[in-house]
C-alpha positions in Angstrom: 0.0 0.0 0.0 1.5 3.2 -1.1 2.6 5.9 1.8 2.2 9.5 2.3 0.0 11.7 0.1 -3.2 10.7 1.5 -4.7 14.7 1.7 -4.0 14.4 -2.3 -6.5 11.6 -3.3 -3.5 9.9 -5.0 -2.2 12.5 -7.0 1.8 12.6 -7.7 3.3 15.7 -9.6 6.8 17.3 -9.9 6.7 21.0 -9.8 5.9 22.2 -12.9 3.8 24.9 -13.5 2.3 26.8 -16.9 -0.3 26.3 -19.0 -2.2 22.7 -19.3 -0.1 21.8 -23.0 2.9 22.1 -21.1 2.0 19.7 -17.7 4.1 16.9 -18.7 5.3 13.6 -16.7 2.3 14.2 -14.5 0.6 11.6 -13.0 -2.3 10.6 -10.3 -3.9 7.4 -9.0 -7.2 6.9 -11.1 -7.4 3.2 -8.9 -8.1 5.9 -5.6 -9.9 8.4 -7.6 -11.7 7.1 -10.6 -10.9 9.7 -12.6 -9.5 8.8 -16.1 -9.0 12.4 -17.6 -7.9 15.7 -16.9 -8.3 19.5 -18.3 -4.9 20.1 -16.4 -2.8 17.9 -18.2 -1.2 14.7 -17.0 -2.2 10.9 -16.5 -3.9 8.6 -15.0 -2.1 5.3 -13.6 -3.2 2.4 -11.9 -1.9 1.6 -8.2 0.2 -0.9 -9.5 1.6 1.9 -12.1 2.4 5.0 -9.3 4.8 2.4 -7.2 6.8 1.8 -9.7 10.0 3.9 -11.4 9.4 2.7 -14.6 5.5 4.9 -14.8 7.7 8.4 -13.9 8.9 9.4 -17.5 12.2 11.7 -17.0 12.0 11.7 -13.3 15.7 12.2 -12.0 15.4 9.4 -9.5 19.7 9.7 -8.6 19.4 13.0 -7.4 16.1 14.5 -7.0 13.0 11.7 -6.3 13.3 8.5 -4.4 10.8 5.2 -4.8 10.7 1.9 -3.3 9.7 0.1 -5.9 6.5 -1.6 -5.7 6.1 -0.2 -2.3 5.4 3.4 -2.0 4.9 6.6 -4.5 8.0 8.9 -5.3 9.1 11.4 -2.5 11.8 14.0 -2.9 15.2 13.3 -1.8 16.8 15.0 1.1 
């Protein structure tokens, strides 16, 4: 069961910020939610998807996020 984020209903973003064509590598947990689409930008994953490394497209996971992989969503380094 993923950990932390709980007051976000799944949701899992880096901080970028601009219009909605330019939200990319943007994701939240449509298994918590149900929602499949968004007018902000970004994507829907699975559970199984947001605990995994391999979902976060250009996420720098050596110096900026950490994951344990199939455990818990990305959190920032510190």
């Amino acid at each position: 069961m993923p950990t932390g984020g709980e007051g976000l209903a799944g949701a899992v973003a880096p901080p970028i910020w601009g219009t909605p064509s330019s939200v990319k590598n943007s994701y939240w947990n449509s298994s918590i939610n149900g929602v499949m689409t968004s007018k902000g930008g970004g994507e829907a994953k699975t559970t199984e998807e947001m605990v995994k490394r391999s979902t976060y497209l250009d996420w720098n996971f050596e110096d900026i996020w950490h994951i344990q992989e199939e455990i818990s969503y990305p959190t920032l380094r510190r």
